[in-house]
N, CA, C and O atoms as a GROMACS GRO file, in nm:
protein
  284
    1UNK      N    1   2.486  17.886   9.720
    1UNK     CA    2   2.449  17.787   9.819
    1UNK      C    3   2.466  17.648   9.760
    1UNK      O    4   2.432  17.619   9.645
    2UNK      N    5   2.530  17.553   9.860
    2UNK     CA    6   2.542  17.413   9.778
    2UNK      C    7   2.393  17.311   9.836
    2UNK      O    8   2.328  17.306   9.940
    3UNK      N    9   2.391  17.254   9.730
    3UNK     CA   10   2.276  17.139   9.711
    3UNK      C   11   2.308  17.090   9.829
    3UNK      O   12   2.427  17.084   9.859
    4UNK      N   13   2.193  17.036   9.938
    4UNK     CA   14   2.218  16.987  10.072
    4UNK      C   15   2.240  16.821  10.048
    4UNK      O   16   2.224  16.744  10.142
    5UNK      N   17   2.277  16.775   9.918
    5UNK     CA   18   2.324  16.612   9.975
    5UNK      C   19   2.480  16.628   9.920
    5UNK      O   20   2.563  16.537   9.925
    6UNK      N   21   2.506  16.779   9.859
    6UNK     CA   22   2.655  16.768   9.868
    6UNK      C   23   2.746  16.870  10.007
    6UNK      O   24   2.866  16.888  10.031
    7UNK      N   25   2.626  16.914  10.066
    7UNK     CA   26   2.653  16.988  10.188
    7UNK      C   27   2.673  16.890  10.324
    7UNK      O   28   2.766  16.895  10.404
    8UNK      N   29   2.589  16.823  10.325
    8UNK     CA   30   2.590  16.676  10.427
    8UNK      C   31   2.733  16.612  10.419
    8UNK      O   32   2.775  16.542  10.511
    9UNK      N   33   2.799  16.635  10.317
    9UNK     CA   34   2.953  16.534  10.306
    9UNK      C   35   3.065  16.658  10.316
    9UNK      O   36   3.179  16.629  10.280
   10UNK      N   37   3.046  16.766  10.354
   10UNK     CA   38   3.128  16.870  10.416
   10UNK      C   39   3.184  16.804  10.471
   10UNK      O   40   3.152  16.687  10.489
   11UNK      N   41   3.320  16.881  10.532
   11UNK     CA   42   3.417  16.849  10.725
   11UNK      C   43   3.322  16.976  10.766
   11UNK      O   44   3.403  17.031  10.841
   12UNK      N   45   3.210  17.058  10.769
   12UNK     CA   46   3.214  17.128  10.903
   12UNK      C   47   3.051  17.141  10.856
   12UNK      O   48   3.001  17.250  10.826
   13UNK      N   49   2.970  17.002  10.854
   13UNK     CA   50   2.841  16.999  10.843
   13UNK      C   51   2.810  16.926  10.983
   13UNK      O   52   2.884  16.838  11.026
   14UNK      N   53   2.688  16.974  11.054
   14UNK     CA   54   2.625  16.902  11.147
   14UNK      C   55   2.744  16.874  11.308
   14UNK      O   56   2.810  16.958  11.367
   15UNK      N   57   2.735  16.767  11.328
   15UNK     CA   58   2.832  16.778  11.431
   15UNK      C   59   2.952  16.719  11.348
   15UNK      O   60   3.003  16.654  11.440
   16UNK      N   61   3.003  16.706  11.282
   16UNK     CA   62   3.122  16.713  11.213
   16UNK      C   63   3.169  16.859  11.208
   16UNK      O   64   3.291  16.868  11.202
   17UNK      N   65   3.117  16.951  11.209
   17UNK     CA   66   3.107  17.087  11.229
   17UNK      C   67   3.190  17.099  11.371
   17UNK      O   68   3.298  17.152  11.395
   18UNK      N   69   3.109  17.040  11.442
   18UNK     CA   70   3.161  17.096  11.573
   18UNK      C   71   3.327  17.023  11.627
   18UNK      O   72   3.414  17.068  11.702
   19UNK      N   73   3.320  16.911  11.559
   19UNK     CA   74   3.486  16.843  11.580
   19UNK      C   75   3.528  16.914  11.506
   19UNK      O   76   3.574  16.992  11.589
   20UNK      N   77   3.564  16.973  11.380
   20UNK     CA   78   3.643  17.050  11.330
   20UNK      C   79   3.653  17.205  11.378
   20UNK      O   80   3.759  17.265  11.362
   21UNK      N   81   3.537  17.271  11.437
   21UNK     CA   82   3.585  17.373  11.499
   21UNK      C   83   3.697  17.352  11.602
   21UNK      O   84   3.801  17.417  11.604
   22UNK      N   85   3.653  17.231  11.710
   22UNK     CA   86   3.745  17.220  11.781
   22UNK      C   87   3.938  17.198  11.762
   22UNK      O   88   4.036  17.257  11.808
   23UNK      N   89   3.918  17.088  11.675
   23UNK     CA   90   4.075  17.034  11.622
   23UNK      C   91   4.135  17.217  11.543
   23UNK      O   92   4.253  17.253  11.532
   24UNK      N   93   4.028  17.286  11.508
   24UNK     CA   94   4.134  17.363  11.429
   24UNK      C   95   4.092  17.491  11.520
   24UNK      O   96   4.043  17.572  11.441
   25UNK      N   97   4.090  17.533  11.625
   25UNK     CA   98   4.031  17.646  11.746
   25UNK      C   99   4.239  17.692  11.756
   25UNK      O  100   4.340  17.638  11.800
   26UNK      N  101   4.208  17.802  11.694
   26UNK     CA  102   4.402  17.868  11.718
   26UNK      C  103   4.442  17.870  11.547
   26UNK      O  104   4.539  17.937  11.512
   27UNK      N  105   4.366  17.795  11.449
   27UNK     CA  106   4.418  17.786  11.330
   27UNK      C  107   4.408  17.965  11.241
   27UNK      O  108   4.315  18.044  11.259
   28UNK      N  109   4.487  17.983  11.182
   28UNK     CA  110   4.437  18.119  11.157
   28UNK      C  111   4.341  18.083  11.053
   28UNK      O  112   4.338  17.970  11.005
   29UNK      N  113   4.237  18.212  11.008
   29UNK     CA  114   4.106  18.199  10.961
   29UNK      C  115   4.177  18.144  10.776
   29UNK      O  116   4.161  18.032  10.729
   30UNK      N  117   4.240  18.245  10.715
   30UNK     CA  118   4.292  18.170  10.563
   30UNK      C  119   4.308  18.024  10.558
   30UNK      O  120   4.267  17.962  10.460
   31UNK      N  121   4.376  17.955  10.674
   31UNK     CA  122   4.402  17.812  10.687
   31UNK      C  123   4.278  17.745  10.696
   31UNK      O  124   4.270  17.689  10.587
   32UNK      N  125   4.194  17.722  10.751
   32UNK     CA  126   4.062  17.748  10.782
   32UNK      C  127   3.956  17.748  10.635
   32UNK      O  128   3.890  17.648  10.608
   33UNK      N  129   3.954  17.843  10.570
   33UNK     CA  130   3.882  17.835  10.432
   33UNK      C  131   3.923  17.810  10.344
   33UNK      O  132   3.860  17.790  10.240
   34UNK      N  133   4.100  17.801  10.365
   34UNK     CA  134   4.138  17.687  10.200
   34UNK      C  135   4.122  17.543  10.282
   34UNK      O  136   4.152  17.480  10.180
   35UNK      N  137   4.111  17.484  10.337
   35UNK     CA  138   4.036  17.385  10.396
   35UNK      C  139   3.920  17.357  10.328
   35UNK      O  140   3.899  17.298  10.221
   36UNK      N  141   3.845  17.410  10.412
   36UNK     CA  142   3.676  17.415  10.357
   36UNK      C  143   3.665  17.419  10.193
   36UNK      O  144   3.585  17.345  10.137
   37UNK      N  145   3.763  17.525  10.105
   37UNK     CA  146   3.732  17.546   9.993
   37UNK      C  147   3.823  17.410   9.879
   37UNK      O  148   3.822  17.404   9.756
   38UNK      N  149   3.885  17.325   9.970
   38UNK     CA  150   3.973  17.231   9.908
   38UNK      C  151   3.863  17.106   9.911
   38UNK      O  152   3.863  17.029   9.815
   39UNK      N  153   3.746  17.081  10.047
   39UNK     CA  154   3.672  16.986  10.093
   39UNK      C  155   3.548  17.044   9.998
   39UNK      O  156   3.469  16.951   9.982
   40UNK      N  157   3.519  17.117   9.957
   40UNK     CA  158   3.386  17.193   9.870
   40UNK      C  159   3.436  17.110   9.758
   40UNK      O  160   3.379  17.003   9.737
   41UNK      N  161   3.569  17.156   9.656
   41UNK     CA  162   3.628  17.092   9.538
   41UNK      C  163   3.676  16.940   9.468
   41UNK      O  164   3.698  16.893   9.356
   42UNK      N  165   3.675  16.880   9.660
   42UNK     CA  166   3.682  16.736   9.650
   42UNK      C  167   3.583  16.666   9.644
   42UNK      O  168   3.585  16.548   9.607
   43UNK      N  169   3.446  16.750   9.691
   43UNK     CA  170   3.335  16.668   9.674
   43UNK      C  171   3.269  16.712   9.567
   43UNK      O  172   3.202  16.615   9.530
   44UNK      N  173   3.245  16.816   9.487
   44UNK     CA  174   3.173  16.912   9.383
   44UNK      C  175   3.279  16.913   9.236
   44UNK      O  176   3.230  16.916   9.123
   45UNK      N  177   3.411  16.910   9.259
   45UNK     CA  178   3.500  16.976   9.163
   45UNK      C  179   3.468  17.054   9.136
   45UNK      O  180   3.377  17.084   9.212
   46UNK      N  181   3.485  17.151   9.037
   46UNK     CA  182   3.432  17.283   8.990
   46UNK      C  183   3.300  17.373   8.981
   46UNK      O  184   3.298  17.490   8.944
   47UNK      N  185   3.218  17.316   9.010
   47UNK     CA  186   3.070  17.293   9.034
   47UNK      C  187   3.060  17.444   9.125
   47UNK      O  188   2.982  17.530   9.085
   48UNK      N  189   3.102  17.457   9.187
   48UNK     CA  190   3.097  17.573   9.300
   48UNK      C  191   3.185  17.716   9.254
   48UNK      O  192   3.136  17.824   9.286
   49UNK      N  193   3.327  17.713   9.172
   49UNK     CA  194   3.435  17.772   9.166
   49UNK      C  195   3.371  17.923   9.176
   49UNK      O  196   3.380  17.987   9.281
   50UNK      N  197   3.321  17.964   9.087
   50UNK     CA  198   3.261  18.121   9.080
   50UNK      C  199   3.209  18.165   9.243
   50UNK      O  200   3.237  18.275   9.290
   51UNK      N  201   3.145  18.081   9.304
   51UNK     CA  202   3.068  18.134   9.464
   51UNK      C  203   3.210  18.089   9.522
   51UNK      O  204   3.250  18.177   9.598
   52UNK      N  205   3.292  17.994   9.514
   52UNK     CA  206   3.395  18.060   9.570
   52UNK      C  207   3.490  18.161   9.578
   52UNK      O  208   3.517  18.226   9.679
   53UNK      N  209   3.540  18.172   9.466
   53UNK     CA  210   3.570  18.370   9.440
   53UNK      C  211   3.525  18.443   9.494
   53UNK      O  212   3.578  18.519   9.575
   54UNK      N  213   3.374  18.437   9.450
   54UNK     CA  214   3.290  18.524   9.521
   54UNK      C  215   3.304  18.554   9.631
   54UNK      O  216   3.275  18.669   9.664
   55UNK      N  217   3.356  18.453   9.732
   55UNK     CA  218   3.342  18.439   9.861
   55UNK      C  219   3.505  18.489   9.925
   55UNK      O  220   3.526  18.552  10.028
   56UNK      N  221   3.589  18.446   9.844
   56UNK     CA  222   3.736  18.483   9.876
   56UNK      C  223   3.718  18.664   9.838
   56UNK      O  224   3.759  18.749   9.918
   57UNK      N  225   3.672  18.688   9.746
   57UNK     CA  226   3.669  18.847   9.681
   57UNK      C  227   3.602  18.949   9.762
   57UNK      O  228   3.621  19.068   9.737
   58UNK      N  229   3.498  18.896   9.889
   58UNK     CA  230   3.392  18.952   9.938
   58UNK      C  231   3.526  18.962  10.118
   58UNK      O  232   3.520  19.046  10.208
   59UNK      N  233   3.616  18.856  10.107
   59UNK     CA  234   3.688  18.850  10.233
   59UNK      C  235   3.809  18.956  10.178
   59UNK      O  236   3.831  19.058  10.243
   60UNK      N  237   3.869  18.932  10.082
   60UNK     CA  238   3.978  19.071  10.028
   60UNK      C  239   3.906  19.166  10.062
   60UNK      O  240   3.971  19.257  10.113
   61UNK      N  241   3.814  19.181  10.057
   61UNK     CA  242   3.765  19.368  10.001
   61UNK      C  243   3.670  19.419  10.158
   61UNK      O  244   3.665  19.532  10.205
   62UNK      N  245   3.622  19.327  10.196
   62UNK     CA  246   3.547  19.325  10.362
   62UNK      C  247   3.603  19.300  10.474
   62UNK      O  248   3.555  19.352  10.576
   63UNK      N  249   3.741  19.198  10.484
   63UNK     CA  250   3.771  19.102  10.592
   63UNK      C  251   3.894  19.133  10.564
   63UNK      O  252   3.923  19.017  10.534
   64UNK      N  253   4.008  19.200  10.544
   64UNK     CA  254   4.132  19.160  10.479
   64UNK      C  255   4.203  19.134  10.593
   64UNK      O  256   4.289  19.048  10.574
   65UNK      N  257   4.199  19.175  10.705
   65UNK     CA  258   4.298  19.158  10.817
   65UNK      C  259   4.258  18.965  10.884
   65UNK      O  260   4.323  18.896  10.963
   66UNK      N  261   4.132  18.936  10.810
   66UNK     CA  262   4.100  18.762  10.788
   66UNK      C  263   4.198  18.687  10.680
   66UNK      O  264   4.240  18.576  10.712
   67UNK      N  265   4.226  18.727  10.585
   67UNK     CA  266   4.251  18.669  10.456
   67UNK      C  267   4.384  18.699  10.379
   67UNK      O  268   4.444  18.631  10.295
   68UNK      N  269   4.414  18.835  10.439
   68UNK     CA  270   4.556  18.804  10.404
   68UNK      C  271   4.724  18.760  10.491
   68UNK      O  272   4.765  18.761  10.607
   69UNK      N  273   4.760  18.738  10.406
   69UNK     CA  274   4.917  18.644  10.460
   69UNK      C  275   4.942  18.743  10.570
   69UNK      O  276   4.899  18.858  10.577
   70UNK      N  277   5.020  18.677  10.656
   70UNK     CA  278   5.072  18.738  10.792
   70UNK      C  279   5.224  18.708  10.730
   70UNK      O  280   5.253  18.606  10.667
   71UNK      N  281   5.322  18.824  10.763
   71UNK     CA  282   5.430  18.831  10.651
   71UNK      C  283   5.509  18.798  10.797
   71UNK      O  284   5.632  18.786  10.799
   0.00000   0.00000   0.00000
């Protein structure tokens, strides 16, 4: 879980949340969380990296028809 004054400067906190659901509504879901996981790294840098794995590793192995490439 990230510290809530580096969660507040997200793209998909609060109603910033809700404009980015909208602008990206059709985006496929991978496009979507390297987003989020590029906006986590720009505000944290490395600070997070392991819960992100975590989080990509939990979508391979749970979600894959989410997360992997459409060939």
């Amino acid at each position: 879980m990230m510290e809530h004054s580096e969660h507040v400067q997200t793209r998909n906190y609060g109603c910033k949340g809700r404009i980015t659901k909208a602008l990206e509504a059709g985006l496929p879901f991978r496009t979507i969380l390297a987003r989020d996981i590029r906006d986590v790294r720009r505000i944290t840098g490395k600070k997070y990296n392991e819960g992100l794995k975590d989080a990509l590793e939990y979508y391979r192995k749970n979600l894959p028809e989410l997360i992997n490439k459409k060939r």
